[in-house]
Each structure stands twice: as C-alpha cells, then as structure tokens.
MARBA-3410 file (N, C-alpha, C, O; in Angstrom, 1 decimal):
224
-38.3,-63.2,76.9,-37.7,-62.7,78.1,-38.4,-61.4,78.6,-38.8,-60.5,77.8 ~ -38.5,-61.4,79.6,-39.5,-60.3,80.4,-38.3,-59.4,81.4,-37.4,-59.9,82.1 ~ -38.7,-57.8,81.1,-37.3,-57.1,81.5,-38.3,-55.6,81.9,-39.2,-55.0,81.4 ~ -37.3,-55.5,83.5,-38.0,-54.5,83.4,-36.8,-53.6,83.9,-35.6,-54.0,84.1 ~ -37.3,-52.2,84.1,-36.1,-50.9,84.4,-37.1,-50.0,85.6,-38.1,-49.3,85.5
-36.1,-50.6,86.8,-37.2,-49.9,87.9,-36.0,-48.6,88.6,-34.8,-48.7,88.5 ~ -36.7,-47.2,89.1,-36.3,-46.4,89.7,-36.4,-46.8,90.8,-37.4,-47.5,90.8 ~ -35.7,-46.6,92.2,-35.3,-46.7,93.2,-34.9,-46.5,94.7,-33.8,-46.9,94.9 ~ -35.4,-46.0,95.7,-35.0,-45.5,96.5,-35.0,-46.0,98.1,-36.1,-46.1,98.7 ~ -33.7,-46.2,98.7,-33.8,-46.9,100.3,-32.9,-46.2,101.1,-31.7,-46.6,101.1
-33.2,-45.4,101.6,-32.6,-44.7,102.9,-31.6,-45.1,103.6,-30.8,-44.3,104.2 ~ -31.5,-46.2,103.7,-30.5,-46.8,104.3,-29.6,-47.9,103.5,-29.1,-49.0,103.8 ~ -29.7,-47.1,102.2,-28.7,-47.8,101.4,-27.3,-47.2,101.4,-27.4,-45.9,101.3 ~ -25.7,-47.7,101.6,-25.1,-46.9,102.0,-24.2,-46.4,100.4,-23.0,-46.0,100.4 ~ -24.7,-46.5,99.5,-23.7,-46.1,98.3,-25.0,-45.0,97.6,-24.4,-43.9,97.6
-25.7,-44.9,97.4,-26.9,-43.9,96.9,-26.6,-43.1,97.9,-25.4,-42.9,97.8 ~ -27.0,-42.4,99.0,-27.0,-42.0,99.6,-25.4,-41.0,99.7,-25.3,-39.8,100.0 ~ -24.7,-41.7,99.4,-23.3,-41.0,99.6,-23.3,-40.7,98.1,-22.5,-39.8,97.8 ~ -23.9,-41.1,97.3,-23.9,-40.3,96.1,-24.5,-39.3,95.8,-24.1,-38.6,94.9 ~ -25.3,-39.1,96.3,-26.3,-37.5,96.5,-25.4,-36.8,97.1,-25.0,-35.8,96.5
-24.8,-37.4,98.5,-24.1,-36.5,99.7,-22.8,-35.9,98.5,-23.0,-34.7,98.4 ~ -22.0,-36.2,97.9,-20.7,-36.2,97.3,-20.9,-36.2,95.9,-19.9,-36.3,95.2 ~ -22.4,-36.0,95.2,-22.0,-36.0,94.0,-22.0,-36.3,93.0,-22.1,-35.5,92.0 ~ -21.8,-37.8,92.7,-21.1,-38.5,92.4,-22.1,-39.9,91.9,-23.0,-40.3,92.6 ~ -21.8,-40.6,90.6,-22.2,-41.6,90.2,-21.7,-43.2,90.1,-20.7,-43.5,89.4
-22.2,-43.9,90.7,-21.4,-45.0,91.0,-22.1,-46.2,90.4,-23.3,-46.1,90.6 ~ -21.7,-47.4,89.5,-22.3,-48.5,88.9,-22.0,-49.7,90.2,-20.8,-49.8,90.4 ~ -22.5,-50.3,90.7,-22.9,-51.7,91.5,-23.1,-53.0,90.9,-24.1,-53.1,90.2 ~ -22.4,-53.8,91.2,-23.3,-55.0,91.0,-23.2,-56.0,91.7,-22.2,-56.6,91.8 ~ -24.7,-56.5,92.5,-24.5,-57.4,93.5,-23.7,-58.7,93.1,-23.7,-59.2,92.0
-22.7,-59.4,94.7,-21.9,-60.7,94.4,-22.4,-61.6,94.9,-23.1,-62.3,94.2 ~ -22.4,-61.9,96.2,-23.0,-63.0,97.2,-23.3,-62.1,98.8,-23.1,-61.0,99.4 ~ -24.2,-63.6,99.1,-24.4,-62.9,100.8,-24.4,-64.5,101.7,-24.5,-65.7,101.3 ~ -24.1,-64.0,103.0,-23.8,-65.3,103.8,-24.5,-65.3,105.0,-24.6,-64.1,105.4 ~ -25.0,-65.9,105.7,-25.8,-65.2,107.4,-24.7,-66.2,108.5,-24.6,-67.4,108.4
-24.0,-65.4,109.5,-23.4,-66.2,110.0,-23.9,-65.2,112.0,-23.9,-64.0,112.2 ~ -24.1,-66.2,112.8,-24.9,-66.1,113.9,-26.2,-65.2,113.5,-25.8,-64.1,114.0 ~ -27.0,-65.0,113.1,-28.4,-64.3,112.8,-28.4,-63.2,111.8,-29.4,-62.7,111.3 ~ -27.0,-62.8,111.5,-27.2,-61.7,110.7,-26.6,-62.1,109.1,-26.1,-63.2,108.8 ~ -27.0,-61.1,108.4,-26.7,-61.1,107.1,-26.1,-60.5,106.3,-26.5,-59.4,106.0
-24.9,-61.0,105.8,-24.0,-60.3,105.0,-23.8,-60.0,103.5,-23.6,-61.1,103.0 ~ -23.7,-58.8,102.5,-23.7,-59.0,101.5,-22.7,-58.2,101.2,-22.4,-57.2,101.7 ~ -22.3,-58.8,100.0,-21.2,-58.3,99.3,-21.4,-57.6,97.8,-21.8,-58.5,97.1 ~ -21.2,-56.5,97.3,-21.3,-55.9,96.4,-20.0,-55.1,96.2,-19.2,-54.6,97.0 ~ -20.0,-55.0,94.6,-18.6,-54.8,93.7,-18.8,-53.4,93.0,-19.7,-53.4,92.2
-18.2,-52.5,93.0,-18.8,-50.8,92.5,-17.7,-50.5,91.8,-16.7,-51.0,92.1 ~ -18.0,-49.4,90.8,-17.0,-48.6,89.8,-17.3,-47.2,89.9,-18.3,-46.8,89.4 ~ -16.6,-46.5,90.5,-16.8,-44.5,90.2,-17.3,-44.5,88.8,-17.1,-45.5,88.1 ~ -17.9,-43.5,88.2,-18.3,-43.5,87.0,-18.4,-41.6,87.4,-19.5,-41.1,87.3 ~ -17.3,-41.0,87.6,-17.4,-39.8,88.1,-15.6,-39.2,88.1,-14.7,-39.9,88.6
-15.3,-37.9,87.4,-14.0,-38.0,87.4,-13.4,-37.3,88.5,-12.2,-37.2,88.6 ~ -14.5,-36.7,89.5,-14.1,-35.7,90.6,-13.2,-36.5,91.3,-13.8,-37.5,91.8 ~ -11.8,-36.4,91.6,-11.2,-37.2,92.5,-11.5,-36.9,93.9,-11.7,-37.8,94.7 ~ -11.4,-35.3,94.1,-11.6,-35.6,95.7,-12.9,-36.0,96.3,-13.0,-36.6,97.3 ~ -14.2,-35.6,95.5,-14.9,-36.4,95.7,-15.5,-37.8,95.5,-16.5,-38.3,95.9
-14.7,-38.1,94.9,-14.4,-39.6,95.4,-13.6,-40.5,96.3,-13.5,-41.7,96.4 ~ -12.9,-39.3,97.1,-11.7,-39.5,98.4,-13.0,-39.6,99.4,-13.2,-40.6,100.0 ~ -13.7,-38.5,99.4,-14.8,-38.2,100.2,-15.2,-39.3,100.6,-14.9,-39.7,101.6 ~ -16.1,-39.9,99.7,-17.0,-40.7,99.7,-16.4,-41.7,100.1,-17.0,-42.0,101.2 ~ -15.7,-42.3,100.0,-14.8,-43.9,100.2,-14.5,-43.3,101.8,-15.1,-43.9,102.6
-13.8,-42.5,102.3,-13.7,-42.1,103.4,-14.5,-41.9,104.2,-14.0,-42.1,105.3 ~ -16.0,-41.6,104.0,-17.2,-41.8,104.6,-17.6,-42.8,104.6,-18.4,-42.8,105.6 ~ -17.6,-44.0,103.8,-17.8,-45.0,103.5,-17.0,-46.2,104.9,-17.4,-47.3,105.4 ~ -16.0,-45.5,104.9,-15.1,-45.9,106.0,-15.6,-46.1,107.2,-15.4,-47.0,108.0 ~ -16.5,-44.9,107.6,-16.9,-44.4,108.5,-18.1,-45.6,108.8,-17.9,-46.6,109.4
-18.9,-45.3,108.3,-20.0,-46.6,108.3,-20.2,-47.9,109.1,-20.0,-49.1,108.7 ~ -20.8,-47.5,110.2,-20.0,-49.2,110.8,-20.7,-50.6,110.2,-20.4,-51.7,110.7 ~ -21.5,-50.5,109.2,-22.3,-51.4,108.8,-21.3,-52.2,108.1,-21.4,-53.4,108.1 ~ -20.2,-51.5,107.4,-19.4,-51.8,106.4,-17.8,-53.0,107.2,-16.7,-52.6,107.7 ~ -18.2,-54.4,107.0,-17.4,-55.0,107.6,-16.3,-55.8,107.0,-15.7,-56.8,107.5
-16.0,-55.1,105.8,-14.8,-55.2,104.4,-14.9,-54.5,103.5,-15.8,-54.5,102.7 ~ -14.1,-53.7,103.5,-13.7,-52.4,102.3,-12.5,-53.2,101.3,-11.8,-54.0,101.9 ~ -12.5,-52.9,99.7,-11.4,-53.1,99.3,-11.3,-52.7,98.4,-12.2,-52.9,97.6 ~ -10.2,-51.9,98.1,-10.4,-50.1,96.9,-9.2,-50.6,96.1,-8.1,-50.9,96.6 ~ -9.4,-50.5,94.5,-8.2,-50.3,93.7,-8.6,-49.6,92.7,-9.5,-49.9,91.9
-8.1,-48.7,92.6,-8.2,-47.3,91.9,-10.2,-47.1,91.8,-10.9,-47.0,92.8 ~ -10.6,-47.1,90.8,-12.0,-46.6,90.8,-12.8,-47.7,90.9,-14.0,-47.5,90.5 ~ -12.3,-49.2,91.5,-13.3,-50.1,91.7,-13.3,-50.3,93.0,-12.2,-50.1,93.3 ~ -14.1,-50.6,94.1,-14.2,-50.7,95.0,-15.6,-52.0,95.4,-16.7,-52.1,94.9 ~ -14.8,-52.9,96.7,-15.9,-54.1,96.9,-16.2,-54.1,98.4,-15.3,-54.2,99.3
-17.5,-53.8,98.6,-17.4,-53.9,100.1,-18.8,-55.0,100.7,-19.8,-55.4,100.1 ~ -18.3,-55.2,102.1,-19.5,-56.1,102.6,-20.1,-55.7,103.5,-19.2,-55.6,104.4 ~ -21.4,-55.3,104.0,-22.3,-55.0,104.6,-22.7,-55.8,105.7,-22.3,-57.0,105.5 ~ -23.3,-55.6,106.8,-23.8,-56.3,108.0,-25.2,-55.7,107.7,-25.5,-54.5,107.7 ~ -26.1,-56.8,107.6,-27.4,-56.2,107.1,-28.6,-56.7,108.7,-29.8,-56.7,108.9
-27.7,-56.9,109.3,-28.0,-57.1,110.4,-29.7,-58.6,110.3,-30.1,-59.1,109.3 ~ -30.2,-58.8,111.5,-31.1,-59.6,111.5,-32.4,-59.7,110.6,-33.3,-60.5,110.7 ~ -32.2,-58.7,109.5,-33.6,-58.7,108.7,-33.0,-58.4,107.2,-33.0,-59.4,106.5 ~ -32.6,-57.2,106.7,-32.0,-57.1,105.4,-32.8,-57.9,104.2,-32.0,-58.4,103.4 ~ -33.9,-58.1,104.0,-34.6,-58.5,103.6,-34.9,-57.9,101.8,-35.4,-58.4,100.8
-34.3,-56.4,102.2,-34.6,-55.9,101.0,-33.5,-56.0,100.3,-33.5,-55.6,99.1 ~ -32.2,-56.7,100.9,-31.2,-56.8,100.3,-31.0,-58.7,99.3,-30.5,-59.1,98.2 ~ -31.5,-59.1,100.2,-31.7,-60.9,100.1,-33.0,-60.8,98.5,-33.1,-61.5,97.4 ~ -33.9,-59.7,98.9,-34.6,-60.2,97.1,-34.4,-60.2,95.8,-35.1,-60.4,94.9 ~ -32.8,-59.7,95.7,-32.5,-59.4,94.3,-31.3,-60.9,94.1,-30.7,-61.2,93.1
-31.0,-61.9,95.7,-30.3,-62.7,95.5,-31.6,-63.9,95.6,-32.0,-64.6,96.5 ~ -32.1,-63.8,94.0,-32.9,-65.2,93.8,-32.8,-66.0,92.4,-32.7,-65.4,91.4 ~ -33.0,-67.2,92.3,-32.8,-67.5,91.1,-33.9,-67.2,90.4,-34.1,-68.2,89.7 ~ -34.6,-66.5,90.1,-35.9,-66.1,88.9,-35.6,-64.9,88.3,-36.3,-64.5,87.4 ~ -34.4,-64.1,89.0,-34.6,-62.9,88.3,-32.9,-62.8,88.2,-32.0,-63.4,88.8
-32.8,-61.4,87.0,-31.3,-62.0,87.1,-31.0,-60.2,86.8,-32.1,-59.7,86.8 ~ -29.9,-59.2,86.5,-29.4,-58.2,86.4,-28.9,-58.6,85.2,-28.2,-59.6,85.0 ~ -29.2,-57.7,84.2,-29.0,-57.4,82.7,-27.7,-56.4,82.4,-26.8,-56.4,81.5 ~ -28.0,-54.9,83.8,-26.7,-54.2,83.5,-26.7,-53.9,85.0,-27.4,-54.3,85.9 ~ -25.6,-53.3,85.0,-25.2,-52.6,86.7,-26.4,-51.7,87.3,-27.3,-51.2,86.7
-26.3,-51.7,88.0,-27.0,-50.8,89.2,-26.4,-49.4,88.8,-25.3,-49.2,89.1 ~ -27.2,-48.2,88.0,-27.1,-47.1,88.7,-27.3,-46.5,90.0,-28.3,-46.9,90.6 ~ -26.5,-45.6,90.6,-26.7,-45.3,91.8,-26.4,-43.9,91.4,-25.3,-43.5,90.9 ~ -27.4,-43.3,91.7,-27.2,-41.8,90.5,-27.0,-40.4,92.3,-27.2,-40.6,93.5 ~ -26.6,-39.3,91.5,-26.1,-38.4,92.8,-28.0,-38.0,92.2,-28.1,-37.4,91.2
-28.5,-38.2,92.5,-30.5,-37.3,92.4,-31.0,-38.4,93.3,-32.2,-38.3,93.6 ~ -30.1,-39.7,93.9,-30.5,-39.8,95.2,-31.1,-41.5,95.0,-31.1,-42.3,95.9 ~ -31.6,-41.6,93.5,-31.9,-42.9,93.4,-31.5,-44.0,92.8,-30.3,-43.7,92.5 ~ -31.7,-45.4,92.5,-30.9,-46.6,92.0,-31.9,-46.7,91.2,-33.1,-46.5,91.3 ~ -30.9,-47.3,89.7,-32.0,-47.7,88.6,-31.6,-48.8,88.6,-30.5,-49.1,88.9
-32.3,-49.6,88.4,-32.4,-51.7,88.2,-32.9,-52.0,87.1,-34.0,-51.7,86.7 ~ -32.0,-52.9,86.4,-32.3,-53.0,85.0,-32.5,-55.2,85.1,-31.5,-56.0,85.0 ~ -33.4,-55.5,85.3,-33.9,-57.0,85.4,-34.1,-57.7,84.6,-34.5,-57.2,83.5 ~ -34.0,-58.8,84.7,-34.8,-60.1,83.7,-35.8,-61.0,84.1,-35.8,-60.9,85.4 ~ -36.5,-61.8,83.8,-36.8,-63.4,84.0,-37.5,-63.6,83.4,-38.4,-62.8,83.1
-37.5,-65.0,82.9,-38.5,-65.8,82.2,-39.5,-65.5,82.4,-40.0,-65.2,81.3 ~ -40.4,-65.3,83.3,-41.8,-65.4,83.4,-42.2,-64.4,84.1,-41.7,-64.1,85.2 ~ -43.4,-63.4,83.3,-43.8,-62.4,83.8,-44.1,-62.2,84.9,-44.2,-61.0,85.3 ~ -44.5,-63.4,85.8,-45.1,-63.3,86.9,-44.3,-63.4,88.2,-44.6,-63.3,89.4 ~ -43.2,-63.6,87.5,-41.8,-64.1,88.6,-41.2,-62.3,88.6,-40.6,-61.8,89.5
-41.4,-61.6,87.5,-41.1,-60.5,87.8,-42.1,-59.5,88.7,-41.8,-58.8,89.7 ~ -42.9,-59.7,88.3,-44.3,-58.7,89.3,-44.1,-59.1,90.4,-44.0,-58.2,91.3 ~ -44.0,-60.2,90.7,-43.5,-60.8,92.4,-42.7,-60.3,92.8,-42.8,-59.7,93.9 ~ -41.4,-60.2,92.1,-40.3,-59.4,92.5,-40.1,-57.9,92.5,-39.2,-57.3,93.0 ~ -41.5,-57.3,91.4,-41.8,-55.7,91.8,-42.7,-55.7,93.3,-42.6,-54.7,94.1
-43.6,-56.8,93.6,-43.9,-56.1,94.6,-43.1,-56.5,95.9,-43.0,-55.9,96.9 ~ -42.6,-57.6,95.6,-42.0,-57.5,97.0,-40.7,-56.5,97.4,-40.4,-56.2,98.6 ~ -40.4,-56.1,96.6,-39.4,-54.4,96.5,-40.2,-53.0,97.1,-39.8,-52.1,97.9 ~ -41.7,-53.0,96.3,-42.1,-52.1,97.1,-42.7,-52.4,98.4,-43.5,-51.6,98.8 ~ -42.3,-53.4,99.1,-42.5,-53.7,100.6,-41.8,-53.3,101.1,-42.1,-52.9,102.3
-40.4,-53.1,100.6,-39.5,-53.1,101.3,-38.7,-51.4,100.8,-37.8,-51.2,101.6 ~ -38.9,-50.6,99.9,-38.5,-49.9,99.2,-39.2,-48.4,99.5,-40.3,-48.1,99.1 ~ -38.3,-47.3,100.3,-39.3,-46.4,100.1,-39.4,-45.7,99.0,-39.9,-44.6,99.3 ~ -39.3,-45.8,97.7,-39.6,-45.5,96.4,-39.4,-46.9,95.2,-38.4,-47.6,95.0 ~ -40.7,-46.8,94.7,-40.2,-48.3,93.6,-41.2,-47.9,92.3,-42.4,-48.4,92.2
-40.8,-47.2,91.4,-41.4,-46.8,90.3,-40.7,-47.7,89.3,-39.4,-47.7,89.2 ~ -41.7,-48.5,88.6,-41.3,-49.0,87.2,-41.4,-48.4,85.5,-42.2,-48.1,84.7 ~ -40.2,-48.4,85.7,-39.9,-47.2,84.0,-40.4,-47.8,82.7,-40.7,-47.0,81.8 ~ -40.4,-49.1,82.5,-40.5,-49.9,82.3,-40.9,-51.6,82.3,-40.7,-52.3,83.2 ~ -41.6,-52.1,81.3,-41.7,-53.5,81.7,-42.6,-53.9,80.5,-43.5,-53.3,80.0
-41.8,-55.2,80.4,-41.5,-55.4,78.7,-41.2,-57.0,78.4,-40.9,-57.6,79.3 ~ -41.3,-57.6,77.3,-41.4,-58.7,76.5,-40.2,-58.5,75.6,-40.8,-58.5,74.5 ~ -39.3,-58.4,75.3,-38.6,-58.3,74.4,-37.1,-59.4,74.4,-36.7,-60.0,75.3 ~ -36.7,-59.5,73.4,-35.2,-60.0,73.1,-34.5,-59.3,74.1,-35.1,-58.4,74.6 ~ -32.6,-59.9,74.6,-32.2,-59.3,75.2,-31.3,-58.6,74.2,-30.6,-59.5,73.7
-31.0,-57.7,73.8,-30.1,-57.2,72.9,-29.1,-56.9,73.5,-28.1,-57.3,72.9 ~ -28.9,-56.2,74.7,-28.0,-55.2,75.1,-27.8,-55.9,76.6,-28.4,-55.2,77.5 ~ -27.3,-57.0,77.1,-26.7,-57.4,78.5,-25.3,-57.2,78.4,-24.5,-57.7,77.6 ~ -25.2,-56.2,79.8,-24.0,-56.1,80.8,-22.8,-57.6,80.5,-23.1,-58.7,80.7 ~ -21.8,-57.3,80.1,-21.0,-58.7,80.2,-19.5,-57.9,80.6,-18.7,-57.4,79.8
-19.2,-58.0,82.1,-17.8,-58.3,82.5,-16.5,-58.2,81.1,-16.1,-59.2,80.6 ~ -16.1,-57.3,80.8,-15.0,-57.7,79.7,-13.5,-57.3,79.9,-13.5,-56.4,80.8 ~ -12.4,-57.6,79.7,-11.2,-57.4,80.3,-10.9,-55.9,79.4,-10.7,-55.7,78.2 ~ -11.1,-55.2,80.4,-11.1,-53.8,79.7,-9.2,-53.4,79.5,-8.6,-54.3,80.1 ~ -8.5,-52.7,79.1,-7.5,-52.3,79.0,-7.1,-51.1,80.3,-7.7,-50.1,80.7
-6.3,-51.4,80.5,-5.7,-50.6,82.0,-5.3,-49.3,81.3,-4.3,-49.3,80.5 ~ -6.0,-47.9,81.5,-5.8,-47.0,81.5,-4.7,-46.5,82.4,-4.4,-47.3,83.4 ~ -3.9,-45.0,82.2,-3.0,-44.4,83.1,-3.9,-43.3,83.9,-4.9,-43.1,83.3 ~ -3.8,-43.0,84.4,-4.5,-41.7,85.7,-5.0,-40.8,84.3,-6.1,-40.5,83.9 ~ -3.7,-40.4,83.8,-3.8,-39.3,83.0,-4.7,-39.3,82.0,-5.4,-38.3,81.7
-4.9,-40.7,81.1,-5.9,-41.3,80.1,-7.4,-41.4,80.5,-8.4,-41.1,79.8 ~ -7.3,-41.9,82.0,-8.8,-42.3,82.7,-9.1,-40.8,82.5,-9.9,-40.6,81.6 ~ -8.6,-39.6,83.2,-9.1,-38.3,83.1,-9.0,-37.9,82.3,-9.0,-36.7,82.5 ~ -8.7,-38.0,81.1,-8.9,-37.4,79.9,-10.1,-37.8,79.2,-11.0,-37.0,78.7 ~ -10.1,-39.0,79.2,-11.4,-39.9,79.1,-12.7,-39.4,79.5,-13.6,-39.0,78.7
-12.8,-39.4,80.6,-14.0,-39.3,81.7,-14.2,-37.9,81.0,-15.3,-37.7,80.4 ~ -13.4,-37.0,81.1,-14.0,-35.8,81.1,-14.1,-35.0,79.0,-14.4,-34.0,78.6 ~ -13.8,-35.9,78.7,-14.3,-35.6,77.6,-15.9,-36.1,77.6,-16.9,-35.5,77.3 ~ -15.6,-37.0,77.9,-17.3,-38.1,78.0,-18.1,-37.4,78.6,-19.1,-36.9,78.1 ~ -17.9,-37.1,79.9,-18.6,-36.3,81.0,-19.1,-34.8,80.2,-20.3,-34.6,80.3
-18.4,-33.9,79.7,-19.0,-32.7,79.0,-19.0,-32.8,77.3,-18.6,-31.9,76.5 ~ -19.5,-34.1,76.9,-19.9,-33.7,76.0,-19.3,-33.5,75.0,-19.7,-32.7,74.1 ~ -18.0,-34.4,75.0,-17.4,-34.4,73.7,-17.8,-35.4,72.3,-17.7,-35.4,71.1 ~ -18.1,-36.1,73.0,-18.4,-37.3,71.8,-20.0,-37.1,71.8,-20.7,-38.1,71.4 ~ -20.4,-36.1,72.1,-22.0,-35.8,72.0,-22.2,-34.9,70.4,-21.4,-34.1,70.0
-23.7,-35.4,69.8,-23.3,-34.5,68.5,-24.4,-33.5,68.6,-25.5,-33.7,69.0 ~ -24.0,-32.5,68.3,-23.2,-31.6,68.3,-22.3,-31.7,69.4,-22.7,-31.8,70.6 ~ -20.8,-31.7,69.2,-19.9,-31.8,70.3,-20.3,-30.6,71.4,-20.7,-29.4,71.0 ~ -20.2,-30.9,72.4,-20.6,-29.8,73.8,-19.7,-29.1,74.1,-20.0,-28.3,75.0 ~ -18.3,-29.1,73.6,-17.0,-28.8,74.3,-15.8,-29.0,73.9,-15.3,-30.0,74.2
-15.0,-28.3,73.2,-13.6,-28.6,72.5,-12.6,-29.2,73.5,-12.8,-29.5,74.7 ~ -11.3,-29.4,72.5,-10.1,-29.7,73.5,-9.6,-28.7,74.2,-8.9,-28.7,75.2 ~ -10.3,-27.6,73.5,-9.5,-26.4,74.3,-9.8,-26.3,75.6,-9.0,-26.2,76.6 ~ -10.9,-26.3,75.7,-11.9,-26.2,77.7,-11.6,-27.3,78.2,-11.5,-27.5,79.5 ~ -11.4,-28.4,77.1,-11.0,-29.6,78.5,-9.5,-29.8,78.6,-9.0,-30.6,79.5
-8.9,-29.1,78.0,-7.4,-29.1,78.5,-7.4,-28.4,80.0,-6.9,-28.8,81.1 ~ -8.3,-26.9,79.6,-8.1,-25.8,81.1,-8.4,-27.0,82.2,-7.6,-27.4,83.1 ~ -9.9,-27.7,81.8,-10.5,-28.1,82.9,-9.8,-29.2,83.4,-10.2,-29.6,84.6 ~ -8.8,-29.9,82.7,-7.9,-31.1,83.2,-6.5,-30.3,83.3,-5.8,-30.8,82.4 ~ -5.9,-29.6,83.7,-5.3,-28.6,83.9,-3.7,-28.4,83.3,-2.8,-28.1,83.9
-3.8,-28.6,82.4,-2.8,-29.4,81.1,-2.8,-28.7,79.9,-3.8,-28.4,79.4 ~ -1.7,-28.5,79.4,-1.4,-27.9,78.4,-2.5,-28.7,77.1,-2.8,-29.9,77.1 ~ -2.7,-27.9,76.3,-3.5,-28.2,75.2,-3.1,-29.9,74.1,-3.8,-30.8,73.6 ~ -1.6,-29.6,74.4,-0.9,-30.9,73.3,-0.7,-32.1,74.3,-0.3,-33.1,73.8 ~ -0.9,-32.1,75.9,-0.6,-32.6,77.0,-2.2,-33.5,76.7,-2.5,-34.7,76.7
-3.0,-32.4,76.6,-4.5,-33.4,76.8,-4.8,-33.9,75.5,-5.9,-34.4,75.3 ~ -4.2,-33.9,74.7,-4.9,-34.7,73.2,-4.0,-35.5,73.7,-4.7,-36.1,74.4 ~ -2.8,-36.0,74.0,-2.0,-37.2,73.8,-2.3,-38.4,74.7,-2.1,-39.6,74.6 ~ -3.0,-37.6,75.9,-3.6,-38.5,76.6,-4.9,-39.1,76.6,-5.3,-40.1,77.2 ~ -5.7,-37.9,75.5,-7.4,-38.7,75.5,-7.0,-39.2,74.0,-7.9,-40.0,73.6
-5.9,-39.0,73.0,-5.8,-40.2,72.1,-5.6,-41.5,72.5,-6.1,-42.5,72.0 ~ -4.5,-41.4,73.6,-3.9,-42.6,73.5,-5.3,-43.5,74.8,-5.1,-44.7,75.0 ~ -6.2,-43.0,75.3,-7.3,-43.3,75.7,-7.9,-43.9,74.9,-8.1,-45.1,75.0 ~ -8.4,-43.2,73.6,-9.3,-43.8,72.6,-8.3,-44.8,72.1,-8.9,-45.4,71.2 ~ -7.4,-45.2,72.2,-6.7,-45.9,70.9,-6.9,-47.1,71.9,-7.1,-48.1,71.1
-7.0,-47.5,73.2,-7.0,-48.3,74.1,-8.0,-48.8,74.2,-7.9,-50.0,74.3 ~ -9.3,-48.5,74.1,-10.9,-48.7,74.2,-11.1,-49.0,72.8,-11.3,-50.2,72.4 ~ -11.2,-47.7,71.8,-11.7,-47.9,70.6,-12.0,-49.8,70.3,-13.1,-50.4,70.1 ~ -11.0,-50.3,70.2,-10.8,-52.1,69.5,-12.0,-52.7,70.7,-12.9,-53.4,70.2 ~ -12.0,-52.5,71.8,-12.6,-53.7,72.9,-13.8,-52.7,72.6,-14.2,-53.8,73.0
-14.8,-51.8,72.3,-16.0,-51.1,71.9,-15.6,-52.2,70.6,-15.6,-53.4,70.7 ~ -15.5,-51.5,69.9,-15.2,-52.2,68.3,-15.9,-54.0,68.3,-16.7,-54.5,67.5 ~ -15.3,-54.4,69.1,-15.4,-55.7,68.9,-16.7,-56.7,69.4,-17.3,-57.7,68.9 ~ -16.8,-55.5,71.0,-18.2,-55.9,71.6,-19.4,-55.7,70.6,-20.4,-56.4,70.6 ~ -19.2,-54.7,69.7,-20.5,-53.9,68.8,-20.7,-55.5,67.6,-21.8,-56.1,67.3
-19.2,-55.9,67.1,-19.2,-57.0,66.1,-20.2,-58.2,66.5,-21.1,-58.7,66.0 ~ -19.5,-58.3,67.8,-20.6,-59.4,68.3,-21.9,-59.5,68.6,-22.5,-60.6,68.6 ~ -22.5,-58.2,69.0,-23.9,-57.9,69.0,-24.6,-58.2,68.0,-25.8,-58.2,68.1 ~ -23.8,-58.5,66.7,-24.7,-58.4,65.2,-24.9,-60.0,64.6,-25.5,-60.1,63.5
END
C-alpha cells in the first residue's frame, strides 16, 4: 500500500481559513457530493479539536456567515456542513475518487494549512492524484510518500459521551501537556485554567479518563 502525508493550502477553503482567523483546530472528513443544475455540492463532517469555547462560537458563527455554506448542522463539537462549490470545484471533486482513499481525518491546523493523510494501491494512482492537487492547490508539499503496511487507519468508533465538564477537563489536560512526559503542567494550573476548584477538576478529568481509557485500551488490543 502506497501512503502519502501531504501539507496543504486553498484560499478559498472555508474551515482552514477560519482556523487561522479563530485559532483553532479542526479534524474533517470528506462525505459525498451531488451536482444539481451545474453546480457542485459537497458535504463534509468536522470535530473542534480545540477547547476555546468562544472561539469556537466564533467560528461556527462566521461559518454562518458564508454564503457558500447551503447546510449547517452543529451538535456540540461536531459539526456537518454543505458547500456550493459552484460550476467548477474541481479541487474539491479530486479527493472523491475511487483510487485513493483517507487513512485519518483531515487536519485543518490554525498555521493556516490542511494535512492529508492518503492511500492507494498503486503508486502511480497516487502521483496523479499529487499532481492533479497541485493544479489546483495554492500550496501542495508532500511530507511524505511511502510503501508501507497500513498500521495505524482512522476507524469511526462509538466513542463514550462525555459531560461539558469532562470534555474540558479532558482537552485541557491534553492540550497543556499533561499526559506529556515529562508532564508540562499539574492539576493545580489546570484547575485555575478550567476555573474550578482543585477537587472539582480531578473528579472531572477522572471520571474523563475512566470513560476513554477502556475504548483506547481496546483499539491498541486490536492493533496487535
């Protein structure tokens, strides 16, 4: 299997772009597209991956704004919307083909660019699909590109429904560096920074871990 990990950048993409503007990191992954009287529609499915709330009011609210955007639909940090890519969208139609396929989500990072993490059988079906991106792409650097096993593919899992209070305890442990080793950051700073008494934020990023830990746990079993 042939995989490559390309960096990113289109001006007129409307979730990057608001991610620089606001901040903020967002995971994508394309659904379907339809053309109905000449134009072209596509639909794509996103997750915040950012614990700033109001900047993520922001952005969805800008996002609003957008007239390209001809279906919004928001439940808590996932959001699906559909695009009018108007008579050409061509750079959006190349990643809906059967030779190549998405291994993990779309970063869409706040430094302005999208990382693409690809597959396909045959090397040559990939190079076609790098250059026809930089036709279309005003930035298309390849990080990557490679022959390897797939070890590590993206798979949809029924994750466990966190509470507000758990997701932000979560995120922001993750986010500064708690589970980094050397730890970056005690409970004590992320209690201030989640604005909660000290025994308020351990009960919430335990009962976080205790929710995840098993569905991590289990994904890792099956990798082996």
């Amino acid at each position: 299997m042939w995989i490559t990990k390309l960096q990113l950048m289109h001006e007129d993409c409307p979730i990057v772009t608001r991610c620089e503007k606001f901040n903020v990191v967002v995971l994508s992954y394309p659904s379907t597209w339809y053309e109905r009287k000449g134009h072209k529609f596509a639909t794509t499915t996103c997750y915040f991956q950012s614990p700033d709330e109001q900047a993520k009011k922001k952005f969805i609210s800008d996002l609003k704004n957008d007239r390209r955007i001809t279906n919004l639909e928001i439940s808590g940090d996932i959001f699906t919307y559909e695009i009018d890519l108007g008579k050409e969208g061509e750079h959006v139609m190349l990643y809906h083909t059967k030779t190549i396929f998405f291994v993990k989500p779309v970063i869409n990072h706040q430094d302005g660019h999208e990382y693409w993490e690809v597959a396909s059988w045959k090397r040559s079906d990939l190079e076609k699909f790098i250059k026809d991106l930089k036709g279309h792409m005003d930035t298309c650097k390849i990080m990557k590109l490679e022959n390897s096993p797939l070890t590590d593919v993206y798979f949809p899992n029924v994750m466990p429904k966190l509470s507000k209070s758990q997701k932000k305890a979560i995120e922001l442990a993750y986010g500064n560096g708690y589970y980094s080793y050397p730890r970056k950051a005690n409970l004590e700073n992320l209690a201030k920074k989640a604005g909660v008494a000290l025994s308020t934020y351990q009960e919430h990023l335990r009962k976080a871990e205790l929710k995840l830990l098993p569905v991590i746990i289990e994904h890792q079993l099956k990798q082996k």
